[in-house]
C-alpha positions in Angstrom: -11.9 -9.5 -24.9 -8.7 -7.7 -25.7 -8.0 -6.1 -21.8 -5.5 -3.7 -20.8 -4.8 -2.8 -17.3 -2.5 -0.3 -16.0 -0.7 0.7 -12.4 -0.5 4.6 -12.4 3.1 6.6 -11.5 5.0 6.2 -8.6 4.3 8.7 -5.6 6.9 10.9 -3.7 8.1 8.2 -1.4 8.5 5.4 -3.9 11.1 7.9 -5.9 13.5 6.6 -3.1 12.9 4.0 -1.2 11.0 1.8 -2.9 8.8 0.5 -6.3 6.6 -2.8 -5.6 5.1 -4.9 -8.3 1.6 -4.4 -8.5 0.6 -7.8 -6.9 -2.6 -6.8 -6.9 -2.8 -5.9 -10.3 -1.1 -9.2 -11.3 -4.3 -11.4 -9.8 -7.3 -9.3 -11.1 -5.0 -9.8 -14.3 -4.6 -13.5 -13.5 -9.0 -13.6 -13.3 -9.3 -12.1 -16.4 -6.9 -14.3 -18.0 -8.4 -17.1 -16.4 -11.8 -16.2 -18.0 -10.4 -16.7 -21.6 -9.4 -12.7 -22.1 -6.4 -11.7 -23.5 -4.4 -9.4 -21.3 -1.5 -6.8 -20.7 -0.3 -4.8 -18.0 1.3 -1.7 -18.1 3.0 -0.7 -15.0 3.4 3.3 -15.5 5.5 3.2 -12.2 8.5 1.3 -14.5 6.8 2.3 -17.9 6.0 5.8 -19.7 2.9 7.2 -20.5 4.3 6.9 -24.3 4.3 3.7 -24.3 0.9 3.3 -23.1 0.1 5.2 -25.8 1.7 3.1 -28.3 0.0 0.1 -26.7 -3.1 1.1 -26.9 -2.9 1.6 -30.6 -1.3 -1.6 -31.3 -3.0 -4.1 -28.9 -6.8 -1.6 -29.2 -8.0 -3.1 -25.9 -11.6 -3.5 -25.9 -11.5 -3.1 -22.0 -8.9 -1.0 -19.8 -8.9 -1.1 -16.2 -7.0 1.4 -13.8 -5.7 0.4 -10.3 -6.3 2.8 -7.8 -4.7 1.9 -4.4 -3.5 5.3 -3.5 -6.4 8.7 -3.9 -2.7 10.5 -5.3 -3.6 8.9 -8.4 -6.8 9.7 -8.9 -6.3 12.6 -11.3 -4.1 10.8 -13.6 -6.5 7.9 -13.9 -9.1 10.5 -14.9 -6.8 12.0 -17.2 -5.7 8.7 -18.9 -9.5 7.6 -19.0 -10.4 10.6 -21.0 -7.7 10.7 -23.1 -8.5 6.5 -23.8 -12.5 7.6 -24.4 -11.0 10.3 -26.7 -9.6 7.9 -28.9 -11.4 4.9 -28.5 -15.3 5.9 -27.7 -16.1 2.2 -27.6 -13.1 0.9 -25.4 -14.8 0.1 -21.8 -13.3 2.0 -18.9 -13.0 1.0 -15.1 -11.3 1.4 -11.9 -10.8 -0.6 -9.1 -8.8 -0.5 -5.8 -8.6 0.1 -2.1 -8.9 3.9 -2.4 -11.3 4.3 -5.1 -13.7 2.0 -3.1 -14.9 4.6 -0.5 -15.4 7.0 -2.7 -16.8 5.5 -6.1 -19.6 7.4 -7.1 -17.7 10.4 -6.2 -15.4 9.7 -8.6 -17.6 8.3 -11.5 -18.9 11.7 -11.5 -15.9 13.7 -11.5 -14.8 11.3 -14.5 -18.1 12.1 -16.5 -18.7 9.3 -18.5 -14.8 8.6 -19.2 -15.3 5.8 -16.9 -17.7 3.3 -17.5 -17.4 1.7 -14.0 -15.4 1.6 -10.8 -15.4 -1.8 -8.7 -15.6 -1.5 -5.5 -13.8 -4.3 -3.3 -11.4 -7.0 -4.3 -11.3 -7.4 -7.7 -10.0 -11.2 -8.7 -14.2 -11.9 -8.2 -15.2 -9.2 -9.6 -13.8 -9.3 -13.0 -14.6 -12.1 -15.0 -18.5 -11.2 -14.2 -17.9 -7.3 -14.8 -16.3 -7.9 -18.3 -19.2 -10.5 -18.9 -21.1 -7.4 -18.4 -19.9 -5.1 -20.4 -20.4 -7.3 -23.5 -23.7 -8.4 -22.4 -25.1 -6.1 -20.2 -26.1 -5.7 -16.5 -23.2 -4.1 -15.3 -25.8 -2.4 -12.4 -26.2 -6.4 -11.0 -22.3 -7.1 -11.0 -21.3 -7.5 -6.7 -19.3 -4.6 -6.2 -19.7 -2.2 -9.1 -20.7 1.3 -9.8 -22.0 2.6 -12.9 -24.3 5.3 -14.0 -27.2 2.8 -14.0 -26.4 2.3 -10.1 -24.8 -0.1 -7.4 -24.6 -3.7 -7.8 -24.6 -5.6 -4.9 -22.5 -5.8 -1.9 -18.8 -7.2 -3.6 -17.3 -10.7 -2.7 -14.4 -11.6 -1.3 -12.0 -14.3 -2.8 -13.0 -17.8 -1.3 -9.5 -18.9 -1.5 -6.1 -17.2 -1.5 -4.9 -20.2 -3.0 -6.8 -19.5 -6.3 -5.2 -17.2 -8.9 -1.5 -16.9 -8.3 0.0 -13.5 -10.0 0.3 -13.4 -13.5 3.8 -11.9 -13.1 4.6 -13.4 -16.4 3.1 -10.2 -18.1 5.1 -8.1 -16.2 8.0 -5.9 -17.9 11.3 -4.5 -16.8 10.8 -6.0 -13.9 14.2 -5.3 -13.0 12.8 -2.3 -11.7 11.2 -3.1 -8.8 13.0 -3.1 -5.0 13.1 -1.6 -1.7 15.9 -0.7 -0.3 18.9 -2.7 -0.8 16.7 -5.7 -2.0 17.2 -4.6 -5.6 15.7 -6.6 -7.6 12.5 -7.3 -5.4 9.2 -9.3 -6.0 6.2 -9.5 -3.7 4.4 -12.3 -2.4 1.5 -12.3 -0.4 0.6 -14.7 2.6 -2.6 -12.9 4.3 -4.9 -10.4 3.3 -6.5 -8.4 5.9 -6.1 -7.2 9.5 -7.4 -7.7 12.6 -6.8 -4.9 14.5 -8.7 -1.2 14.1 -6.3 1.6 14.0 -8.3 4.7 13.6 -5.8 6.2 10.9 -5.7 2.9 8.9 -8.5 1.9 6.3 -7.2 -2.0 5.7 -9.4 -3.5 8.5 -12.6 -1.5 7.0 -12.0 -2.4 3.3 -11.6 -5.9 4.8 -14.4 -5.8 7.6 -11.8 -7.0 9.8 -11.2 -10.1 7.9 -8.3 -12.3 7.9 -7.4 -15.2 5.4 -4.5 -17.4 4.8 -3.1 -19.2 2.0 -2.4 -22.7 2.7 1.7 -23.0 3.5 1.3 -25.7 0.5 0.1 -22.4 -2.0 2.4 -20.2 -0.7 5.5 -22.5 -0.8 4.7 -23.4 -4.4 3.7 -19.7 -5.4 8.1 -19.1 -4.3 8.8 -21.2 -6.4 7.9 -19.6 -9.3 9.6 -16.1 -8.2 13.2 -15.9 -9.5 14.4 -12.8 -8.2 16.4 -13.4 -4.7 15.0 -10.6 -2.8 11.1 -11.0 -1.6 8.9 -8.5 0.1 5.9 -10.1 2.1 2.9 -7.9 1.7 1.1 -8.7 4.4 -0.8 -6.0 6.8 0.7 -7.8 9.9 3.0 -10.7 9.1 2.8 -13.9 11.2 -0.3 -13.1 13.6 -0.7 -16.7 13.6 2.4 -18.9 14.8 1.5 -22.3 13.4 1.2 -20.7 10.1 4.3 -18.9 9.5 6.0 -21.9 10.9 3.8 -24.2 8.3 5.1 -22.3 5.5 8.8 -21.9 6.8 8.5 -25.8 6.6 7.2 -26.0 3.2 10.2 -23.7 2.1 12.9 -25.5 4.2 11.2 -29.1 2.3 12.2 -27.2 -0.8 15.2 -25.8 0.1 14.3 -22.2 -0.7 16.8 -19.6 -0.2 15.8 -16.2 -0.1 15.9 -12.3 1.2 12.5 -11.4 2.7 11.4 -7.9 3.7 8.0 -8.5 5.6 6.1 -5.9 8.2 4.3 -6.7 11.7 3.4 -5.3 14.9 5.5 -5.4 18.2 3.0 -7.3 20.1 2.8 -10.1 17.0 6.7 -10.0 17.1 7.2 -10.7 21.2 4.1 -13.3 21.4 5.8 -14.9 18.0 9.5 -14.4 18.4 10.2 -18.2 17.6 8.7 -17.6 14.3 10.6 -14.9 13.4 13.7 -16.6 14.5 13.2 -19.6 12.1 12.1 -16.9 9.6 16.1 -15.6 9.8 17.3 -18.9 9.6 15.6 -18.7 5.5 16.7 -15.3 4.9 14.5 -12.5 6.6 16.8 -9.7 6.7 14.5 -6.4 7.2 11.2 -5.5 8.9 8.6 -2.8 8.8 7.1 -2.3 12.3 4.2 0.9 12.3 5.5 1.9 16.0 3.5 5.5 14.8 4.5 7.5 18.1 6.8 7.0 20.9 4.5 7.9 23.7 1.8 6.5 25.4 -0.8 9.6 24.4 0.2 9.0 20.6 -0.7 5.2 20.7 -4.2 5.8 22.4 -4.9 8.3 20.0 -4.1 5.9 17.1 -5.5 3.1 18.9 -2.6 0.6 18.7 -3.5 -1.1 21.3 0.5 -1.5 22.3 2.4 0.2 24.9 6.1 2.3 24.4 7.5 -0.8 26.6 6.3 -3.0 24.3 7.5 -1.0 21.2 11.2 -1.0 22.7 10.9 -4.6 23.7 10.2 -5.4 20.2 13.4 -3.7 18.9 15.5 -5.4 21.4 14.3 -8.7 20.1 14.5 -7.7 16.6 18.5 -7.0 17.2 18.9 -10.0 18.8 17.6 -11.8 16.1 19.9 -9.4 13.6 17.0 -8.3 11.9 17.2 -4.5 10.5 13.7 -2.5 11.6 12.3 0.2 10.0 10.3 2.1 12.3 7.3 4.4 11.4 6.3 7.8 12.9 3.3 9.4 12.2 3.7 13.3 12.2 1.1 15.5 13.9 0.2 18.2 12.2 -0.2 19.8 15.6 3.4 19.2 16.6 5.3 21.9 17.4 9.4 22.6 16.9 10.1 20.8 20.1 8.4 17.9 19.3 10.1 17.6 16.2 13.5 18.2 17.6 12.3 15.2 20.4 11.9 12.6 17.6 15.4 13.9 16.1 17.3 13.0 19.1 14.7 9.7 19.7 16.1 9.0 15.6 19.9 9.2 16.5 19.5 7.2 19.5 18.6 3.9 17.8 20.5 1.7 14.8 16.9 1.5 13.1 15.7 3.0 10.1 13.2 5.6 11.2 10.4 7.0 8.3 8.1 9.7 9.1 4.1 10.0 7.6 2.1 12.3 7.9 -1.2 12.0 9.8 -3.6 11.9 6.6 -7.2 11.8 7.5 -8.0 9.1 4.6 -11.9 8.1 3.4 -12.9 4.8 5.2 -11.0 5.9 8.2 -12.4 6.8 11.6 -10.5 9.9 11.4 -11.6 10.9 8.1 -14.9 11.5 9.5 -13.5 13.3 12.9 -10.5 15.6 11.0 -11.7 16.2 7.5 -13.8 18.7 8.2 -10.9 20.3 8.9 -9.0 19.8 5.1 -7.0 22.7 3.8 -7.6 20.9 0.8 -9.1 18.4 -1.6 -6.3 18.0 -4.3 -6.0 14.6 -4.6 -2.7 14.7 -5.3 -1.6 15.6 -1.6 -3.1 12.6 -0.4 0.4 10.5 -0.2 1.5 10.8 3.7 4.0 13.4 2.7 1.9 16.2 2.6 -0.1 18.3 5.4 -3.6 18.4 4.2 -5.3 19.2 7.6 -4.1 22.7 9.8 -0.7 22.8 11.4 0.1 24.4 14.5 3.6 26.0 13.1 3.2 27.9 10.0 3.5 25.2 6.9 6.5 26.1 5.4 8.2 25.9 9.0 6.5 22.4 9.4 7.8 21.4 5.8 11.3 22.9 7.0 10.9 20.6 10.3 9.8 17.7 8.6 12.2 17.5 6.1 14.7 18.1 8.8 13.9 15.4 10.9 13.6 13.2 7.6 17.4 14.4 7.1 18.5 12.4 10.1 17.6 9.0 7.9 19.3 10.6 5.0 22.6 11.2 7.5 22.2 7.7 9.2 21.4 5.4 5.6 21.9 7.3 2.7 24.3 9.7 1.3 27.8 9.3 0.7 28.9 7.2 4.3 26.3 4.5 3.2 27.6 4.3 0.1 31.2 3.4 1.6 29.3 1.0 3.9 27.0 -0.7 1.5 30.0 -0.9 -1.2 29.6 -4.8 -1.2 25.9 -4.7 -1.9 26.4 -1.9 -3.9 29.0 -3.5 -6.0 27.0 -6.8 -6.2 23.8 -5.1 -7.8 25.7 -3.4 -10.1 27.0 -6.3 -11.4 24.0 -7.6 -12.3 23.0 -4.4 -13.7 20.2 -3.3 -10.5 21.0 0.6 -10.1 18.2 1.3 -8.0 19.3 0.8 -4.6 22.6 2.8 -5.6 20.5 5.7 -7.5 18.4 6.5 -4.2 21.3 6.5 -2.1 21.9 10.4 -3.7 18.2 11.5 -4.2 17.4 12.7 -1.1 17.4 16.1 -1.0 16.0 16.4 -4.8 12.8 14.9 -3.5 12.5 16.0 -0.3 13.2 19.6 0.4 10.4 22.1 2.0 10.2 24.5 -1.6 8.7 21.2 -3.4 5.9 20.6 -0.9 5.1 24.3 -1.1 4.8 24.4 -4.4 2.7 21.3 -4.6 0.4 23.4 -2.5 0.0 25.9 -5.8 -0.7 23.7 -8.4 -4.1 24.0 -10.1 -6.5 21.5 -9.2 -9.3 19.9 -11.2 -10.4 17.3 -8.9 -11.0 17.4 -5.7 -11.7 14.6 -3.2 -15.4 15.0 -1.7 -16.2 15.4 2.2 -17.8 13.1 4.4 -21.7 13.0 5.0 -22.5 14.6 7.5 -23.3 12.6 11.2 -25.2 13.7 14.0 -22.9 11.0 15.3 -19.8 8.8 15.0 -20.4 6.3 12.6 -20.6 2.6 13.4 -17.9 0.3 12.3 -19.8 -1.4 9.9 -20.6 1.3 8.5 -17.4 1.9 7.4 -16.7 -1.4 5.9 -16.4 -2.0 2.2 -16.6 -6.2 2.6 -18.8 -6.8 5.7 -18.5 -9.7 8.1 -20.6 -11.1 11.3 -20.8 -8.2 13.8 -18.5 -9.1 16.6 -19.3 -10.0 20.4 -19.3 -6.6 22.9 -16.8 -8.5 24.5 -14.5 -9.3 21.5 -14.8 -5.9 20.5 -13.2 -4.7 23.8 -10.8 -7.1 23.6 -7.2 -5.5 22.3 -6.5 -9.2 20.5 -7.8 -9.3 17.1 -10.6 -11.1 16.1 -11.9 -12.8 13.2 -8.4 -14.9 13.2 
């Protein structure tokens, strides 16, 4: 079969500070490919909608797929799947991804009959049977699928992570992709899963808690193949395990691999691991992500990080002793007031790192979602990206938008702007040399895409879908329950105990 499958736009955040290739994308693509299909991607992120257009015409696939990671692009998958059913009546339709997996038949609904399926679970097994289907029939016995017919069975995870590296070979302008100053940056992924249980996080339920590694062999040979010289490691939480991260920094040291790496972790992970991440320097590991999500002691518990502030702040110590640039994320409160805000200003100024702000989004197959979305202001879809307040604040929205964005300034005054231009002029004149404008264009964006009038008016835009609530409970739903790939109920006692399990 003739497949096309397609990344939607890029959300509010990703118009500054960064774009990632669509791993993801790139191995369900690798499957089908693998299964004797012929496929494209179009990554609408770096592409336009045109020349979607355009392809579909010329290439007519018989099969188009939609990857839906992030519920913000649920109406323009819709929107794209009618217009393809428009055109092309015969052309079979389906999504896949983390976000559309919790809510499938929701969504197959909404769609009404513009989407022949939606896939629930990872989708490199899932594939090559679900296209078999849809030439032959039995989509309704396919693992992990929804279609009008019904669900298939419970989906499969990948045996191996070793199996189906990224067809990044049918990738275009991928010159596009970075974060940060990494411009250009690739992806590579090490892990899939996590551990721990967050209650605002929906990884470890998609998962069931899972955790699998590729073999240091795999992943070595997978660099290899990536020729830009800036790598972001995708990973949930990035070396949990010490003799692995150390098995592939010797696999890239054997091969004398040089790059940048971006990775994320947890501060716990990093002070249990810190020889790890020291050799990890040693081969180029310039920046990390660390989800700190509040500064307080009542903040963690209520997100269940199962870290202390002490160990937070330990972490960034080691971190700058080991010359590695942090980014640290807040989550914002919706109940915060203007003092609070003003606290994580002056909490912002007093540290070198990089400090983002989200916004606590009660997400389906979270714990929260089914203790705060009864409260939702809204459905739209489309506020769904960690930007926007879709639950009630305690200060009147537009003052919360005008606090947020003025506590989001801070990062702009300490790493963007004008002053990190002067400071970044090496890196800045090195990309453009080789013709990368990206890191240079979001140094000046700013304020175009984060001010308080623009999340206002997203408020007042029309909407057409709308996500759906949560059953009702007469009580809090077990963890399994929430889990979109299940796994071997853990021991009471493992389940009290704040290490993670299933490593």
């Amino acid at each position: 079969m003739r497949v096309m499958l397609v990344h939607p736009s890029a959300l509010m955040y990703s118009e500054i500070f960064l774009r990632l290739e669509p791993l993801g994308l790139e191995r369900v693509a690798a499957a089908a490919r693998a299964a004797g299909h012929e496929v494209r991607v179009v990554d609408l992120q770096v592409l336009s909608h045109s020349l979607l257009e355009r392809e579909m015409r010329s290439f007519a696939p018989e099969a188009l797929g939609i990857s839906l990671n992030y519920l913000a692009n649920i109406p323009e998958a819709i929107d794209i799947a009618r217009q393809v059913k428009s055109a092309s009546p015969e052309c079979f339709v389906f999504f896949g991804g983390h976000s559309v997996s919790f809510i499938a038949e929701h969504v197959l609904q909404q769609a009404d009959g513009a989407v022949d399926a939606i896939v629930r679970g990872e989708g490199e097994p899932a594939v090559a049977p679900l296209l078999e289907a849809a030439r032959d029939g039995g989509l309704a016995a396919v693992p992990g699928v929804v279609c009008a017919d019904g669900r298939g069975p419970a989906p499969r995870l990948l045996d191996s992570l070793d199996e189906l590296p990224p067809a990044r070979d049918l990738m275009r302008r991928r010159n596009r992709y970075f974060i940060g100053e990494l411009d250009p940056c690739a992806s590579i992924e090490f892990t899939r899963g996590c551990p721990w249980d967050c209650s605002f996080c929906s990884a470890w339920t998609f998962y069931g808690r899972s955790y699998r590694k590729a073999s240091p062999q795999a992943a070595a040979e997978e660099m290899t193949t990536i020729r830009e010289p800036n790598v972001f490691i995708v990973d949930d939480v990035a070396f949990i395990r010490p003799e692995h991260g150390h098995g592939i920094a010797a696999e890239l040291e054997r091969r004398r691999i040089r790059k940048q790496y971006y990775l994320e972790t947890r501060s716990d992970v990093l002070l249990r691991n810190e020889e790890v991440f020291e050799r990890w320097t040693r081969l180029g590991l310039r920046y990390m992500f660390l989800g700190m999500e509040a500064i307080d002691a009542e903040g963690l518990d209520l997100y269940r990080k199962r870290v202390s502030p002490d160990e937070n702040f330990r972490a960034l110590e080691a971190a700058r002793r080991m010359g590695i640039m942090v980014a640290i994320n807040l989550i914002v409160d919706p109940a915060w007031d203007e003092e609070q805000f003003r606290l994580v200003r002056e909490f912002a100024l007093s540290v070198p790192e990089i400090v983002h702000l989200t916004v606590m989004t009660p997400y389906p197959g979270t714990e929260i979602w089914h203790t705060e979305a009864r409260q939702l202001t809204t459905r739209d879809y489309r506020l769904f990206d960690i930007q926007h307040a879709v639950v009630p604040t305690k200060l009147p929205l537009e003052v919360f938008y005008r606090e947020l964005v003025r506590t989001q300034g801070v990062l702009n005054r300490k790493h963007l702007g004008l002053r990190t231009a002067f400071g970044a002029m090496g890196v800045l004149g090195r990309n453009l040399l080789r013709g990368q404008t990206n890191f240079a264009r979001m140094l000046w964006k700013f304020s175009r895409v984060y001010n308080p009038d623009r999340q206002m008016a997203d408020h007042r835009r029309p909407v057409r879908y709308e996500l759906p609530l949560p059953t009702r409970r007469a009580t809090t739903p077990q963890r399994q329950d929430l889990y979109i790939h299940t796994k071997p109920q853990p021991s009471r006692r493992r389940e009290a105990d704040p290490e993670p399990d299933g490593v």
